[in-house]
C-alpha positions as CSV (number, residue, x, y, z in Angstrom):
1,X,-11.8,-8.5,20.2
2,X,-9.6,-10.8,17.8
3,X,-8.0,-9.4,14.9
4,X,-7.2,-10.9,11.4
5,X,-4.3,-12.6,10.9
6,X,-1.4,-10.6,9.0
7,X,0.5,-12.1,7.0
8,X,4.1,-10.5,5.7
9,X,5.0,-10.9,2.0
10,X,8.6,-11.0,1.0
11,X,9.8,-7.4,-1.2
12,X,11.4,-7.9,-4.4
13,X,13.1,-4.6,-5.5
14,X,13.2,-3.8,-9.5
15,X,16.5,-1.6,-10.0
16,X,18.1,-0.1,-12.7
17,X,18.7,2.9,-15.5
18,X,15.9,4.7,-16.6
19,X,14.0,3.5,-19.8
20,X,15.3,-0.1,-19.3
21,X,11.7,-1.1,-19.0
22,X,11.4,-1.7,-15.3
23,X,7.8,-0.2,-15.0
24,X,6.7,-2.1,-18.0
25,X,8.2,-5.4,-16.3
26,X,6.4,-4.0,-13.1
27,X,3.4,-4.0,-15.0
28,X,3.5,-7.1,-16.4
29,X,4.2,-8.4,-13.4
30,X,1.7,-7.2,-10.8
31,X,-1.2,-7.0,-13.5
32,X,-2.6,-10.4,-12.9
33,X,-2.3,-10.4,-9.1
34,X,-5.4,-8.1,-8.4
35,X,-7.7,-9.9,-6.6
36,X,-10.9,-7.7,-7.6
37,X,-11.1,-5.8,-11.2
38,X,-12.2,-2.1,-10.4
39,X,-10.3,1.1,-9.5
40,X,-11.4,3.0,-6.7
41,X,-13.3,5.9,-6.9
42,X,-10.7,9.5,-6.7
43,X,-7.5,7.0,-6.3
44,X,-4.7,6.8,-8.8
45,X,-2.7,3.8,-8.2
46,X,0.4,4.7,-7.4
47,X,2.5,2.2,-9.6
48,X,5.4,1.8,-7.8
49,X,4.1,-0.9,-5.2
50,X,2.4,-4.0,-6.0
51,X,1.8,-7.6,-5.0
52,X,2.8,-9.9,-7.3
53,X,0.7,-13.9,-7.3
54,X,2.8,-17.0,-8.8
55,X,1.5,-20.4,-8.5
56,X,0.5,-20.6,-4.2
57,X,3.1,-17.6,-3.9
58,X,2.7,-14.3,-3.0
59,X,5.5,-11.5,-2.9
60,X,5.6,-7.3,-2.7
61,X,7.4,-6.0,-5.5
62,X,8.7,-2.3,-5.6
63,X,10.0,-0.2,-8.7
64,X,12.9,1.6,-6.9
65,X,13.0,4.1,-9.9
66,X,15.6,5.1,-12.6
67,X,19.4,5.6,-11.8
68,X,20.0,8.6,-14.1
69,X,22.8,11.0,-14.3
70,X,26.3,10.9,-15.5
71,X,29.1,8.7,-14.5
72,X,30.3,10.6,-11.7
73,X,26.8,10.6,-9.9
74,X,26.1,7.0,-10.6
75,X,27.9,6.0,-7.6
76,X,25.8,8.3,-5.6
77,X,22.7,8.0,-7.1
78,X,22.8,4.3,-6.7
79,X,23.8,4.6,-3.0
80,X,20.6,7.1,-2.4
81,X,17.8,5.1,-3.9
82,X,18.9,1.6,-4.6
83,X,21.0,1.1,-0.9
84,X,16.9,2.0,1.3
85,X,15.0,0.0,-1.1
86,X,17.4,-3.3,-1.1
87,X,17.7,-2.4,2.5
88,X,14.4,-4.1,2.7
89,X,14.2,-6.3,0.0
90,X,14.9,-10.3,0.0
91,X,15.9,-10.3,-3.2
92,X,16.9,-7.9,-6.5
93,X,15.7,-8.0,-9.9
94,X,18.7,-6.1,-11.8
95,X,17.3,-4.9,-15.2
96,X,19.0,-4.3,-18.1
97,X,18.2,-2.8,-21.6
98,X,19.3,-5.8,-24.2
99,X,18.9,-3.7,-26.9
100,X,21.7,-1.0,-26.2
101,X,23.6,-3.1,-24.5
102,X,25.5,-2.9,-21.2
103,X,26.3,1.1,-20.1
104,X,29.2,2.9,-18.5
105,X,29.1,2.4,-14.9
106,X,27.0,-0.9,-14.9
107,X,30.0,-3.0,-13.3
108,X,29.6,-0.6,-10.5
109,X,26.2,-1.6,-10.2
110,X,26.6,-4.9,-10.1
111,X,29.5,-4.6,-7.7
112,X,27.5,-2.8,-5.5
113,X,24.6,-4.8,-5.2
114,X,26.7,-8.0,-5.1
115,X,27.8,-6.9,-1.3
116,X,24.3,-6.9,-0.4
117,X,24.7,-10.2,0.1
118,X,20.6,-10.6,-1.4
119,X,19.8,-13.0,-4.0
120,X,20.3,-11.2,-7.2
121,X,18.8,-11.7,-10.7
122,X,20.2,-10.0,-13.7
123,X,17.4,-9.6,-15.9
124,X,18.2,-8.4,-19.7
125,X,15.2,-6.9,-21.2
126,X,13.9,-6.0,-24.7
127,X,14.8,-9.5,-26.4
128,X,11.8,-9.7,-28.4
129,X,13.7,-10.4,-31.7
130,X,16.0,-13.3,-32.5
131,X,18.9,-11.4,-33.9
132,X,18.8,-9.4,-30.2
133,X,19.6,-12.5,-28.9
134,X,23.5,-12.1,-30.0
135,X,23.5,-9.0,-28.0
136,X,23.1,-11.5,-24.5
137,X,26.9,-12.8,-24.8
138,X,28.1,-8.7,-23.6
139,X,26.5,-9.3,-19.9
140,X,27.9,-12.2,-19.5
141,X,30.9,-10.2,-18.5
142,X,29.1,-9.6,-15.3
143,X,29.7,-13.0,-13.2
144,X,26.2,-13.5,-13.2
145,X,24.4,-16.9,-14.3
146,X,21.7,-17.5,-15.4
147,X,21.0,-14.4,-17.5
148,X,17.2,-14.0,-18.1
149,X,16.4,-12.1,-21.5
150,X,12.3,-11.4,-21.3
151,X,10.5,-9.3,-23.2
152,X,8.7,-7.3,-20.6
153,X,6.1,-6.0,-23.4
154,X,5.3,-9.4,-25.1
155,X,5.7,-11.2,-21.4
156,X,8.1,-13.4,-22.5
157,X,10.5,-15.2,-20.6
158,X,8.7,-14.4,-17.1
159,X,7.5,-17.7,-16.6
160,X,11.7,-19.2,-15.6
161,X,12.1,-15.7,-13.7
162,X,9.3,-16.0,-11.5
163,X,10.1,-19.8,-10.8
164,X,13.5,-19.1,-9.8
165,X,13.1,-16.1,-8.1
166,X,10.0,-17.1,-5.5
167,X,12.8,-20.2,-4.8
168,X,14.8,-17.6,-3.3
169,X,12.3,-16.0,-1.0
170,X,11.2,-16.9,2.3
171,X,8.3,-18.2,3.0
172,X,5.5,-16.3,4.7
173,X,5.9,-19.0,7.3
174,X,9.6,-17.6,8.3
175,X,8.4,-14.0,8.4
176,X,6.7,-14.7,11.8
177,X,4.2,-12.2,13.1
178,X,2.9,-13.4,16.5
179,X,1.7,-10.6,18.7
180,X,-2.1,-10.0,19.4
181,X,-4.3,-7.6,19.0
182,X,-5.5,-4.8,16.4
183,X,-3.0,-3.5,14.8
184,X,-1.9,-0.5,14.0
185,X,0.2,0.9,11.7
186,X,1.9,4.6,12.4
187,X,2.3,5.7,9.0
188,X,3.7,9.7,7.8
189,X,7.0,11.2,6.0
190,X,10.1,11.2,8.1
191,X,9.6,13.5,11.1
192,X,5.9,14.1,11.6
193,X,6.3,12.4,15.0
194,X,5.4,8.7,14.6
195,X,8.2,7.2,16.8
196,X,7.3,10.1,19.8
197,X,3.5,8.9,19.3
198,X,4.4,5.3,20.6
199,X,7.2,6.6,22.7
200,X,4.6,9.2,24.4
201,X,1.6,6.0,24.5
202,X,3.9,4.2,26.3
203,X,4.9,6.6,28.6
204,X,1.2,6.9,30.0
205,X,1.0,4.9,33.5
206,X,-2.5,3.3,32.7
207,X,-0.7,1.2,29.6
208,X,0.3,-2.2,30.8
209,X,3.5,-2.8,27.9
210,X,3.8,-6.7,27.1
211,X,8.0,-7.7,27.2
212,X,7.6,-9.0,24.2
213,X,10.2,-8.6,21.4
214,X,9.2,-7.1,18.4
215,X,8.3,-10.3,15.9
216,X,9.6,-9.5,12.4
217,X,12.7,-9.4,11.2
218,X,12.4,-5.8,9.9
219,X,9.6,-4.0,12.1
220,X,9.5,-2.7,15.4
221,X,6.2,-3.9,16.8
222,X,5.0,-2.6,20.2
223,X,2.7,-4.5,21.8
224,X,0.2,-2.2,24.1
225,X,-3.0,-2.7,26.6
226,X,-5.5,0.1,26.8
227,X,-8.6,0.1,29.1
228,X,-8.7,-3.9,28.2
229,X,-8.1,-4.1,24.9
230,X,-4.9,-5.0,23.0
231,X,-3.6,-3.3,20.2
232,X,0.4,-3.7,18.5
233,X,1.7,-0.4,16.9
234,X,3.8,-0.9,13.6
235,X,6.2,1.8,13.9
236,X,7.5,2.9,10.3
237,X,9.8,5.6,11.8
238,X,11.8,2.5,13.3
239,X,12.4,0.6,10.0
240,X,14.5,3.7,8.3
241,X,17.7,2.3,7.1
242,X,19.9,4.3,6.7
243,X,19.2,6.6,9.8
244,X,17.5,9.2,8.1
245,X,16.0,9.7,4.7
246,X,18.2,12.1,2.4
247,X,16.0,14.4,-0.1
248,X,15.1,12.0,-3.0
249,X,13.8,9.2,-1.4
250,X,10.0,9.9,-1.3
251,X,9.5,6.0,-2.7
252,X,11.5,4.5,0.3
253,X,9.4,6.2,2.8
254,X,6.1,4.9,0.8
255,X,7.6,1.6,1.0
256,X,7.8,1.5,4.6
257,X,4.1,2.5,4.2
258,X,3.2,0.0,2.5
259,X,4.9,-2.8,3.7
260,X,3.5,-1.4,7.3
261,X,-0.1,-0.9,5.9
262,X,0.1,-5.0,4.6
263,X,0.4,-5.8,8.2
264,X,-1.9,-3.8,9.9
265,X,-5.7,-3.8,10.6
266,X,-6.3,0.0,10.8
267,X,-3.8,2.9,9.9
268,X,-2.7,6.4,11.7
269,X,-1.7,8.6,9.1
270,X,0.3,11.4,10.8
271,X,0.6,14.9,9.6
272,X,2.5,18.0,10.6
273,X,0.0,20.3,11.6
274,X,1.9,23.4,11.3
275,X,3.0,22.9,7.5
276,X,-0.3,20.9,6.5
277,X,-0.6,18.5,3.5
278,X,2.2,17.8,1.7
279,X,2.6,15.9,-1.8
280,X,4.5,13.1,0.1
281,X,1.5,13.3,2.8
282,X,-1.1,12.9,-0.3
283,X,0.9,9.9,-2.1
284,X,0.3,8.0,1.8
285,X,-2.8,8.9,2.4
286,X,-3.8,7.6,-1.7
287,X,-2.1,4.1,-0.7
288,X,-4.3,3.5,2.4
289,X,-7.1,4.5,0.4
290,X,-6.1,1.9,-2.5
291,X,-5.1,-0.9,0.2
292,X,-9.0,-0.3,2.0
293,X,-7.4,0.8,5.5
294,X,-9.6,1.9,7.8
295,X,-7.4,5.2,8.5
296,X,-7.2,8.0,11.9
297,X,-5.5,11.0,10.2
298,X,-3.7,13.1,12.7
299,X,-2.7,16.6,13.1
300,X,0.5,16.4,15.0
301,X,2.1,19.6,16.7
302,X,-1.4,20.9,16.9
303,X,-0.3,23.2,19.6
304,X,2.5,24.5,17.3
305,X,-0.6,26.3,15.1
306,X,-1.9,29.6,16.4
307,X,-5.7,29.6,18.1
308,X,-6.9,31.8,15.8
309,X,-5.7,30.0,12.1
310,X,-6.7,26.4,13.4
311,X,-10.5,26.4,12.0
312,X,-8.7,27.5,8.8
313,X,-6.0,24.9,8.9
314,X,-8.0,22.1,9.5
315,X,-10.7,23.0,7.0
316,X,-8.0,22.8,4.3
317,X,-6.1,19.6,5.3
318,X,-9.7,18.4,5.3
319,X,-10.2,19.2,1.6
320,X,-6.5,17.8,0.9
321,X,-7.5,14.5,1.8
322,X,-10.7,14.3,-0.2
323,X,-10.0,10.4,-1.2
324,X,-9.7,9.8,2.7
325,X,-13.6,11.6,3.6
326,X,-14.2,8.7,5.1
327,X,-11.4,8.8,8.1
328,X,-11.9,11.1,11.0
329,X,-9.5,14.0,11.3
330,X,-8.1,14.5,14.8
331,X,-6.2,17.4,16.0
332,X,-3.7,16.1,18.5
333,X,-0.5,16.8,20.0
334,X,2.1,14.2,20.8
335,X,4.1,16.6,23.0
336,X,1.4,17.8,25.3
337,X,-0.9,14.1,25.1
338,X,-3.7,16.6,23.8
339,X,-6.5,13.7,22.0
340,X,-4.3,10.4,22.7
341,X,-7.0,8.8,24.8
342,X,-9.6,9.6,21.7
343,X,-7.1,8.0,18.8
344,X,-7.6,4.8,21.1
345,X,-11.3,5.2,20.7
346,X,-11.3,5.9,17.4
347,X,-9.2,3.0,16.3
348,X,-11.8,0.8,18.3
349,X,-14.5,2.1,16.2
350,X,-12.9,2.2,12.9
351,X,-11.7,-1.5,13.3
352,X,-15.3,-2.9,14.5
353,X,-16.6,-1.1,11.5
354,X,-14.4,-3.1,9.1
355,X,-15.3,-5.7,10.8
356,X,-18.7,-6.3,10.2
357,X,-20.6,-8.3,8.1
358,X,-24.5,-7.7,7.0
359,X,-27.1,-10.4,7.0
360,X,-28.0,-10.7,3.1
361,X,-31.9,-9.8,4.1
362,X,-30.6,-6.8,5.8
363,X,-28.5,-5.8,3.4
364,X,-31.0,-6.4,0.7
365,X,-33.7,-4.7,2.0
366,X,-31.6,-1.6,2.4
367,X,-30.1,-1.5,-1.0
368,X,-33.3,-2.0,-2.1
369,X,-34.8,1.1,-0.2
370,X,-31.8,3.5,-1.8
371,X,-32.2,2.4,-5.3
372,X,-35.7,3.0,-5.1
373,X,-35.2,6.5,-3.2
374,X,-32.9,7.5,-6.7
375,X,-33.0,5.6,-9.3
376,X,-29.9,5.1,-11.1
377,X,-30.3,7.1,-14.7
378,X,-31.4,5.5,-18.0
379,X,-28.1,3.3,-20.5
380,X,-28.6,4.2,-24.3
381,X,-32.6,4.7,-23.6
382,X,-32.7,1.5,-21.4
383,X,-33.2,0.9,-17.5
384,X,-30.5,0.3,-15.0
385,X,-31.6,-2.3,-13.2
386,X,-29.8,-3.8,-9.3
387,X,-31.3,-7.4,-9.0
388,X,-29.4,-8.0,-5.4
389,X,-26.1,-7.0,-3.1
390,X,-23.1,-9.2,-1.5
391,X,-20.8,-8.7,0.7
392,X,-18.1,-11.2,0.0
393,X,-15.4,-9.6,2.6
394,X,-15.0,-7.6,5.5
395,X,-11.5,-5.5,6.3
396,X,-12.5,-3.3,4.3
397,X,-16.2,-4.1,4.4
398,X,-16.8,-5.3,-0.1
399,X,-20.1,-5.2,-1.5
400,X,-20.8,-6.6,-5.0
401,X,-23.7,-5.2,-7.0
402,X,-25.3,-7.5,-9.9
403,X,-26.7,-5.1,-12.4
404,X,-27.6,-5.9,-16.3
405,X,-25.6,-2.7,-17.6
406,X,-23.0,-2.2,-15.2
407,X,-21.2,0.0,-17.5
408,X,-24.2,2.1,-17.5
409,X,-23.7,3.2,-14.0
410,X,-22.2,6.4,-13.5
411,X,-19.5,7.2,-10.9
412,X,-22.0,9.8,-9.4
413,X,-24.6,7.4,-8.7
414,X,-22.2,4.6,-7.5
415,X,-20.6,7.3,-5.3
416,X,-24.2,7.6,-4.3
417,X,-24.6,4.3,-3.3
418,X,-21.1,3.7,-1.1
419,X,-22.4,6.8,0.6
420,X,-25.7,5.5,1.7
421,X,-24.9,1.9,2.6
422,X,-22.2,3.4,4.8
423,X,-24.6,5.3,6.4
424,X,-27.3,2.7,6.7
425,X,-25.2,0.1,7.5
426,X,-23.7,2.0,10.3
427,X,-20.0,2.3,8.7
428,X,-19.2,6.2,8.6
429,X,-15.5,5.4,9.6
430,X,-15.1,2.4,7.5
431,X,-13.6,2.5,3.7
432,X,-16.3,0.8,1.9
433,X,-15.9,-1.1,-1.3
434,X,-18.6,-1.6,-4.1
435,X,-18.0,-3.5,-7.1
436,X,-20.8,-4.1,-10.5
437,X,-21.4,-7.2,-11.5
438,X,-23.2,-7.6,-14.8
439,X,-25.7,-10.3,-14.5
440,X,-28.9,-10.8,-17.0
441,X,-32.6,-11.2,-15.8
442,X,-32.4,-14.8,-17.1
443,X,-29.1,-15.7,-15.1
444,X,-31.0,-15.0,-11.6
């Protein structure tokens, strides 16, 4: 069974004091780069990961957050969240607000990130006004050149950033990603067992373990065989710099997410079954929804829950993940090997199911048969009408709908719709993707 090729984006980390402007630069930034206009149905994008599209370029861009807090914290505070995210990163984007000025404790900053030894771009925000301007000779006191001064709300002066930043990055051809097979990426807050999962699958005598070397630079990949079939494991657990995450860095372990998740063909979202869902586990579990993972959610340390509460626990990290319905939710322990053999299974199924494609009759004649079963309701007095289905891409499997008022469609009925093409296509494990496009009688 072949799997999709991966490909591995250089990071770009934003840092910097809060209300500099570094989600509004974020914003402006990763905006363009979505590939389909829509948001998914129950997901809130969580804005501090994005891709980011220049010219044939393609990077991952991460908001590491504000460094707040007086001068005698700053030190700290930059060493807790700027020291995991630029851990990662290839290079730094360093804002600054050019309307104050620089601040107390910026030099530290700068000294700081200047031992990272990353390419590092001082980026002065807020010059939307010529007599601001004047105010760009103060940060010149930094050693860096060039300054850029944007305007992050107008979009000005991105254009010279962008060109001089993707010069720094590697290409996606030196980020090498070699090893076959589906693959898998072990995703969960620090602790939930992700590293024992592999450690415990490769303990099993019927797994034949390839010698080959994990093949990126900042992952540890492990190859496996399984009754046949090849899979590689993306281990996030084995990418925490430093060795484990202090309280506050929540965003560094959903960057490891997401950078695994770019990679990887389906996801295993772990859990701890004995404390249930957590708000970290939910801001996971939200990503691999918006990225269109197929996704196996589970319970670890199920033994750990009594007998007699487990119908109770499951039941309510089943309505904590409402935005993942579509993922099976295993109970499993990693400890005693209780439902390993079945994760295997299910990470067959899930990946054939994101696999396929529908023949446009097929598909047609089925969408026909559910819009005809419920008919979408009536726009200001005037029919709803689906002239025909696509399916444009698989992985996850994307249908396109072209409808004369696609604004007319409620969520209800388009929920409607996902719901039965999943389950007349076949797809009850898949994350399935439908999009309106509006399209007169006359255009057919």
């Amino acid at each position: 069974m072949p799997t999709s090729d991966p490909v591995a984006h250089a990071l770009v980390a934003i840092i910097g004091r809060a209300n500099v402007g570094k989600s509004t630069l974020f914003n402006a930034l990763t905006r363009s780069s979505q590939a389909l206009v829509g948001d998914i149905p129950g997901v809130t994008r969580d804005r501090h990961f994005g891709r980011v599209v220049w010219g044939e370029r393609t990077f991952l861009l991460a908001d590491t957050g504000g460094l707040v807090g007086g001068e005698d914290e700053l030190g700290r505070l930059v060493r807790r969240q700027a020291e995991a995210a630029v851990a990662e990163a290839d290079a730094i984007l360093l804002v600054m607000d050019g309307k104050e000025g620089p601040q107390a404790g910026d030099a530290e900053v700068v000294d700081y990130l200047r031992t990272t030894g990353k390419p590092l771009f001082l980026v002065v925000n807020k010059i939307d006004h010529p007599r601001r301007e004047e105010n760009l000779a103060d940060f010149y006191r930094f050693g860096l050149d060039p300054l850029y001064a944007i305007s992050a709300t107008h979009k000005l002066g991105l254009a010279s950033l962008l060109e001089d930043l993707v010069e720094t990055l590697p290409s996606d051809r030196e980020i090498p990603v070699e090893a076959e097979g589906i693959r898998v990426a072990v995703v969960g807050r620090p602790n939930v067992g992700k590293s024992s999962f592999i450690n415990r699958v490769l303990g099993e005598e019927r797994l034949i373990v390839s010698d080959q070397p994990g093949t990126t630079r900042d992952a540890i990949d492990t190859p496996v065989s399984f009754q046949g079939q090849d899979y590689v494991f993306i281990d996030t657990a084995g990418l925490r710099r430093p060795s484990h995450v202090a309280p506050g860095l929540e965003r560094y372990t959903v960057l490891k997410a997401f950078k695994a998740l770019e990679r990887g063909d389906v996801a295993l979202l772990l859990l701890d079954a004995s404390e249930g869902v957590t708000g970290q586990d939910m801001r996971i579990a939200k990503l691999i929804a918006e990225e269109g993972k197929g996704c196996v959610v589970g319970l670890n340390k199920w033994d750990l829950v009594p007998r007699e509460a487990r119908a109770a626990a499951l039941e309510a990290m089943k309505r904590g993940l409402e935005f993942l319905a579509f993922a099976p939710v295993m109970p499993l322990s990693v400890l005693t090997g209780h439902n390993l053999t079945r994760t295997f299974q299910l990470i067959d199924q899930i990946y054939e199911q994101s696999s396929r494609r529908a023949g446009t009759g097929e598909l047609n004649k089925l969408f026909q048969d559910i819009v005809r079963r419920v008919k979408p309701p009536l726009f200001k007095y005037r029919p709803v009408k689906f002239y025909y289905l696509t399916q444009p891409e698989t992985h996850p499997p994307t249908f396109v709908a072209f409808v004369n008022h696609p604004e007319g469609v409620p969520e209800s009925y388009r929920r409607y719709l996902v719901k039965e093409l999943r389950r007349g296509l076949g797809l009850p494990y898949a994350p399935v993707r439908l999009f309106l496009k509006k399209r007169s009688r006359r255009a057919r």
